[in-house]
C-alpha positions in Angstrom: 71.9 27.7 168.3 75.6 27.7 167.2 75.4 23.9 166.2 72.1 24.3 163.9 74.1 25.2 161.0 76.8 23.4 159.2 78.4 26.3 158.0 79.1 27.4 161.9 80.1 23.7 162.6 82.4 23.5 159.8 83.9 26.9 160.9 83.9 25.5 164.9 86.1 22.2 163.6 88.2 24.2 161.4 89.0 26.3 164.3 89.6 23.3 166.4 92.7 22.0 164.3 94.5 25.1 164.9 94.1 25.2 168.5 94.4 21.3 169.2 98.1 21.2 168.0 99.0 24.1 171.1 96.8 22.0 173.6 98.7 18.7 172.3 101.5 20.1 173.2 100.9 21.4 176.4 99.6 17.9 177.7 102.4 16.5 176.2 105.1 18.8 177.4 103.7 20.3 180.6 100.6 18.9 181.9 101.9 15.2 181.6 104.9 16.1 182.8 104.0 17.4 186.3 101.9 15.0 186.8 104.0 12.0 186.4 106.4 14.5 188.6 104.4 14.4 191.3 103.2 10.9 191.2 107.0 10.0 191.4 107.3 12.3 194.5 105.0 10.1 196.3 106.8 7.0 195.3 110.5 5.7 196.2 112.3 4.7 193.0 116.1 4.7 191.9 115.3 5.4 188.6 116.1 2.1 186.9 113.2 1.0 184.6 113.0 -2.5 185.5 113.3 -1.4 189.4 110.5 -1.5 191.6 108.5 1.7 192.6 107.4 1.8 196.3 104.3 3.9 197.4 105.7 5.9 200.6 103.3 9.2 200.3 104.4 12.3 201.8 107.5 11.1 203.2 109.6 12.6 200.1 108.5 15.9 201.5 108.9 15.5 204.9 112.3 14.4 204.6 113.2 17.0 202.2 111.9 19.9 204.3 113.3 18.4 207.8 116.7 17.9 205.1 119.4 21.2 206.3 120.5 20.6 202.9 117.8 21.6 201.6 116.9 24.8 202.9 120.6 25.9 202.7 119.5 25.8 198.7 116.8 27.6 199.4 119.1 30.5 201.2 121.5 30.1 198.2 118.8 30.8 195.8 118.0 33.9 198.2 121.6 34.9 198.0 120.9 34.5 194.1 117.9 37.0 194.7 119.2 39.7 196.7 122.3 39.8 193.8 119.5 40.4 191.2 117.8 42.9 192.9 120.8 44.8 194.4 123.6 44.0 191.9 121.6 43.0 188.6 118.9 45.2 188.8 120.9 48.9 188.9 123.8 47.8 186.6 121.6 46.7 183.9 119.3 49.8 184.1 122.6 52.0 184.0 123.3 49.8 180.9 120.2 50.5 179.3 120.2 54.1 179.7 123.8 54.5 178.0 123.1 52.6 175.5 119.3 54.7 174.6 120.8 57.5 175.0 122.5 59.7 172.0 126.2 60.0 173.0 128.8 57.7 170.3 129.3 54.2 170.4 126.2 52.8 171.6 126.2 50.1 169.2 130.0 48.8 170.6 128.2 49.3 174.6 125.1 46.8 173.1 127.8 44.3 171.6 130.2 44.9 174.6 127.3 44.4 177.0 125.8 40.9 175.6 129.2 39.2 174.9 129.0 37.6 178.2 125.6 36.1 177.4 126.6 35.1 174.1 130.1 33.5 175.1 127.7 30.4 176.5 127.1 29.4 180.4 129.9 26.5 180.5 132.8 29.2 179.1 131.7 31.5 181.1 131.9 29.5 184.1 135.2 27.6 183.2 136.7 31.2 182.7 135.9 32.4 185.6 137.1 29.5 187.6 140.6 30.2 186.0 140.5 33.8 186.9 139.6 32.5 190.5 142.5 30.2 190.8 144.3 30.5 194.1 147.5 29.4 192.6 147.3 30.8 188.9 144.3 33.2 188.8 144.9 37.0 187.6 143.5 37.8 191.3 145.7 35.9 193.2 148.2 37.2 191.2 147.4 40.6 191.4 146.8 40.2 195.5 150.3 39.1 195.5 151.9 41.8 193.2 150.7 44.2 195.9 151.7 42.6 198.8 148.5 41.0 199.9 149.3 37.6 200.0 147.2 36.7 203.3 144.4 37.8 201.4 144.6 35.3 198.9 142.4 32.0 199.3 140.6 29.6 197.7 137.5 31.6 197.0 135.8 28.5 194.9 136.5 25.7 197.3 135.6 28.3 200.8 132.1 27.6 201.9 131.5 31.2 202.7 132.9 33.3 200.1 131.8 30.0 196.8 128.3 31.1 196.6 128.9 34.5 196.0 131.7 34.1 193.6 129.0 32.5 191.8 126.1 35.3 192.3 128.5 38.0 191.3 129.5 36.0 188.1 125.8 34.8 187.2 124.9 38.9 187.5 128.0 39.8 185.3 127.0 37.4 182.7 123.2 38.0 182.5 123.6 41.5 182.9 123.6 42.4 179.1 120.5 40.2 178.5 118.6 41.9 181.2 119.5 45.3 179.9 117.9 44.6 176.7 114.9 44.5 178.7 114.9 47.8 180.5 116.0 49.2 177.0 113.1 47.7 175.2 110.8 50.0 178.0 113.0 53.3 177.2 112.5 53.0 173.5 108.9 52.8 173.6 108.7 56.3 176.2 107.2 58.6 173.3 109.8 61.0 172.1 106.4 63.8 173.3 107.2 63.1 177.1 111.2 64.0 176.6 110.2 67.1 175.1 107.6 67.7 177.7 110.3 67.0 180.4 112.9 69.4 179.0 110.7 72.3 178.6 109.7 71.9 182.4 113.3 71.4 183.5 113.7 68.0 184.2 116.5 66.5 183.8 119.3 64.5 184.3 119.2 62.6 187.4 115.2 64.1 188.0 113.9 63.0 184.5 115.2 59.2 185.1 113.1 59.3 188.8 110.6 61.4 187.8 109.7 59.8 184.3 111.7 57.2 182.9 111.7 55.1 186.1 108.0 55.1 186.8 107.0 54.8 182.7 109.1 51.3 182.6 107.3 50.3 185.7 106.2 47.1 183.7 109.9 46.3 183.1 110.8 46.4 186.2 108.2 43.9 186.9 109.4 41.9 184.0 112.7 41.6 185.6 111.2 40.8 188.4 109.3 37.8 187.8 112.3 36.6 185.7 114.6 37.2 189.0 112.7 35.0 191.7 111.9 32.1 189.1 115.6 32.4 187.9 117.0 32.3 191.6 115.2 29.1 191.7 116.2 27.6 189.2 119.7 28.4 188.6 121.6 25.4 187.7 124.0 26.0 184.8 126.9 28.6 186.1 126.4 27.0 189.9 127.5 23.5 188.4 130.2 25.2 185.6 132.2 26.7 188.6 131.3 24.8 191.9 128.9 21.6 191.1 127.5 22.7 194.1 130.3 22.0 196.1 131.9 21.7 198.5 129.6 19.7 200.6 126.9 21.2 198.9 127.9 25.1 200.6 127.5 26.2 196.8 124.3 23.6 195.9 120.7 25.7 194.8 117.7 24.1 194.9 118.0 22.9 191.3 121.6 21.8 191.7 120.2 19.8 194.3 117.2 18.8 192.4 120.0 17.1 190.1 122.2 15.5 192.7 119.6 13.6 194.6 118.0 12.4 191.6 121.1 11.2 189.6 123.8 11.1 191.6 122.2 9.4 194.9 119.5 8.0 192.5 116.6 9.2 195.0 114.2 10.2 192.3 111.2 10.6 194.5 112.7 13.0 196.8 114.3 14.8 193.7 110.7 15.1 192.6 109.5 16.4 195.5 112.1 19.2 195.1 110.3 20.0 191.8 106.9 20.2 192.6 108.2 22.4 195.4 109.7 24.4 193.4 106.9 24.4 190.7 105.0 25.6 193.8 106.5 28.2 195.1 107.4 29.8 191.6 103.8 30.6 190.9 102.9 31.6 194.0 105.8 34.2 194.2 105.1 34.9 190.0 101.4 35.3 190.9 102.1 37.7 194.0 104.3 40.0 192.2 102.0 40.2 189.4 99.1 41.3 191.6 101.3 43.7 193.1 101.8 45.2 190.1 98.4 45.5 188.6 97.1 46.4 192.1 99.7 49.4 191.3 98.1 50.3 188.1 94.4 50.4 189.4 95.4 52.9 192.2 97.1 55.0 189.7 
């Protein structure tokens, strides 16, 4: 047996104190987390230690699914998704394809590209709300210079048009970082396929459907995965521009994860959000995944 002999224990053990600092950590970072998480979802507390903590079961969650607040989050994270997928998505593969390919100053296109990414979240999203400015921002401004006054509102505080503002300047920023990763799949197409492609003809617009779309098929799921859980938990540029205002038009479900938790001090229902959205970002991660392998077996 594997015990019998001290030299395979010894080896056992030794191998033991280089996986038990990874599992430490995991019970101490994740596992432990998510379960205290959930344990406060079924409990009503403010969040002041020396409060009381009141059993009330699943009520978090019934109030938060029966809350409109809360699933006008969960549409703003869909707006957040359809910009990745239909904004995002093509713009960063366009990226990626300048900046692989062999015409001059790729290198400035790379450093151009992830400037935005680099500049930080909070810059980003004061910057923008300056630009946005109904009264001083270079869009107003230029409205005006051309005569189009009536056109001019406040796009940041109008419950319609805020969320979008936001998804168009959350794509512009990440776009860069999410070109790296349809690059990273170009680069490794062996140089043997181009050739291959160019003696047959193909080219141009028919070599990027015909090969290099379908070869960085595991890119695309990549950005995928990253896109749903992202939507989810977008936080940062949503509170930089809007705070998730007004009356929550703008909120996502992590912005609103936040606010009920330390704002309203409601730290059960808060985390219910987050088991929720622990939840439903497997599930959807899970599902694309199987998708995509599914894909690979029937090729």
């Amino acid at each position: 047996m594997f015990f019998t002999s001290s030299k395979y224990r010894k080896a056992f053990f030794k191998s033991m104190l280089f996986v038990l600092p990874g599992v430490a950590i995991t019970v101490i970072f994740v596992i432990y987390p998510v379960i205290n998480t959930f344990w406060l979802s079924l409990n009503d507390w403010n969040g002041v230690a020396t409060a009381p903590v009141t059993w009330v079961g699943l009520d978090n969650y019934i109030k938060v699914f029966t809350s409109e607040k809360f699933w006008n989050s969960m549409l703003n994270a869909l707006y957040f998704m359809i910009g990745g997928f239909v904004v995002l998505m093509p713009i960063a593969f366009g990226m990626a394809l300048l900046v692989t390919s062999k015409i001059k100053f790729t290198k400035f296109f790379k450093a151009s590209y992830l400037m935005p990414v680099m500049l930080g979240t909070t810059a980003v999203g004061l910057m923008w709300t300056f630009m946005l400015n109904a009264d001083f921002g270079i869009f107003a401004q230029f409205l005006r210079a051309i005569g189009l006054e009536s056109a001019v509102i406040n796009w940041l505080a109008t419950p319609t048009v805020n969320i979008w503002c936001v998804v168009l300047v959350n794509e512009w920023m990440y776009a860069g970082y999410n070109m790296l990763i349809f690059a990273a799949g170009i680069v490794a197409i062996p140089e043997d396929v181009h050739d291959a492609a160019l003696l047959d003809g193909c080219t141009g617009l028919k070599k990027i459907i015909y090969i290099i779309v379908p070869l960085c098929k595991n890119m695309f799921m990549v950005f995928s995965v990253l896109c749903v859980t992202g939507c989810l938990k977008a936080f940062d540029i949503v509170w930089a521009m809007t705070n998730g205002g007004p009356m929550d038009s703008s909120a996502t479900p992590a912005v609103l994860l936040y606010t009920q938790g330390f704002q309203y001090k409601l730290m059960g229902r808060s985390s219910a959000i987050g088991i929720i959205l622990l939840v439903l970002g497997l599930v959807l991660s899970v599902f694309l995944n199987n998708v995509i392998f599914k894909q690979d077996k029937d090729l």
